[in-house]
C-alpha positions in Angstrom: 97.6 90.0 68.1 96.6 91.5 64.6 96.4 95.7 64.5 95.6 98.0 61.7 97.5 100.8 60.1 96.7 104.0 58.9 97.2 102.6 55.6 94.8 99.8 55.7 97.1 97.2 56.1 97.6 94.0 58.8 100.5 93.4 60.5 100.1 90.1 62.9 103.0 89.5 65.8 105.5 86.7 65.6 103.4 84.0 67.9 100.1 84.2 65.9 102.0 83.8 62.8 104.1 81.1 64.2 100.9 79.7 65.7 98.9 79.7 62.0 102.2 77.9 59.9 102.2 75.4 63.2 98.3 75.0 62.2 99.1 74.6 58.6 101.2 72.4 58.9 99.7 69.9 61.1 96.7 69.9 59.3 98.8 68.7 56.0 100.3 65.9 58.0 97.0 64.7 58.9 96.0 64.5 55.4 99.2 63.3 53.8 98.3 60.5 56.6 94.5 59.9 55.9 95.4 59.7 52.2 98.4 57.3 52.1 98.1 55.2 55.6 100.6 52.6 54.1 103.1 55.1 53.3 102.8 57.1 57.0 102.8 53.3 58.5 106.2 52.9 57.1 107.2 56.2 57.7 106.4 55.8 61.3 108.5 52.5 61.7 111.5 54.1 59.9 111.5 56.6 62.5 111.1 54.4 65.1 113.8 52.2 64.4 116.0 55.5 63.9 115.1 56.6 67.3 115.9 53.1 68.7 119.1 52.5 66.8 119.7 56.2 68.9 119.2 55.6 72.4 121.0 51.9 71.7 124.5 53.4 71.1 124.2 55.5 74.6 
Protein backbone atom coordinates (compact mmCIF):
# COMPACT_ATOMS: atom_id res chain seq x y z
CA UNK A 1 0.00 0.00 0.00
CA UNK A 2 1.62 3.42 -1.11
CA UNK A 3 -0.06 6.73 0.73
CA UNK A 4 0.84 10.37 0.36
CA UNK A 5 1.86 12.97 2.87
CA UNK A 6 1.11 16.36 3.45
CA UNK A 7 4.50 17.07 2.27
CA UNK A 8 4.37 15.37 -0.99
CA UNK A 9 6.19 12.58 -0.22
CA UNK A 10 5.59 8.39 -0.59
CA UNK A 11 5.88 6.20 1.99
CA UNK A 12 5.23 2.34 0.73
CA UNK A 13 4.54 -0.50 3.69
CA UNK A 14 7.06 -3.25 4.38
CA UNK A 15 5.32 -6.13 1.96
CA UNK A 16 5.26 -3.89 -1.30
CA UNK A 17 8.74 -2.95 -0.74
CA UNK A 18 9.72 -6.48 0.12
CA UNK A 19 7.60 -7.55 -2.87
CA UNK A 20 9.50 -4.96 -5.52
CA UNK A 21 13.49 -6.03 -4.11
CA UNK A 22 11.92 -9.83 -4.49
CA UNK A 23 11.01 -8.57 -8.22
CA UNK A 24 14.29 -7.09 -8.65
CA UNK A 25 16.00 -9.50 -7.84
CA UNK A 26 14.57 -12.31 -9.72
CA UNK A 27 14.53 -10.49 -12.71
CA UNK A 28 18.62 -10.13 -12.44
CA UNK A 29 18.89 -13.89 -11.91
CA UNK A 30 17.09 -14.42 -15.03
CA UNK A 31 19.44 -12.29 -16.92
CA UNK A 32 22.66 -13.21 -15.25
CA UNK A 33 21.23 -16.70 -16.54
CA UNK A 34 20.15 -15.81 -20.16
CA UNK A 35 23.53 -14.11 -20.56
CA UNK A 36 26.03 -16.72 -19.23
CA UNK A 37 24.06 -20.31 -19.52
CA UNK A 38 27.42 -22.13 -19.05
CA UNK A 39 28.24 -20.35 -15.97
CA UNK A 40 24.39 -20.80 -14.32
CA UNK A 41 24.76 -24.68 -15.74
CA UNK A 42 27.65 -25.03 -13.37
CA UNK A 43 26.39 -23.06 -10.84
CA UNK A 44 23.30 -25.19 -10.79
CA UNK A 45 25.30 -28.54 -10.45
CA UNK A 46 27.57 -27.11 -7.65
CA UNK A 47 24.50 -26.62 -5.74
CA UNK A 48 23.15 -29.64 -6.48
CA UNK A 49 25.89 -31.75 -5.47
CA UNK A 50 26.02 -29.46 -2.18
CA UNK A 51 22.47 -30.26 -1.50
CA UNK A 52 23.11 -34.04 -2.09
CA UNK A 53 26.40 -34.26 -0.19
CA UNK A 54 23.60 -32.70 2.58
CA UNK A 55 20.85 -35.04 2.81
CA UNK A 56 23.76 -37.95 2.38
CA UNK A 57 25.25 -37.42 5.87
CA UNK A 58 21.56 -37.64 7.55
Amino acid sequence: MTTTTADHTTKTTGSTGAKTQFTQATDKARAFAKARPGATAALAGVVGLALLNTLRGR
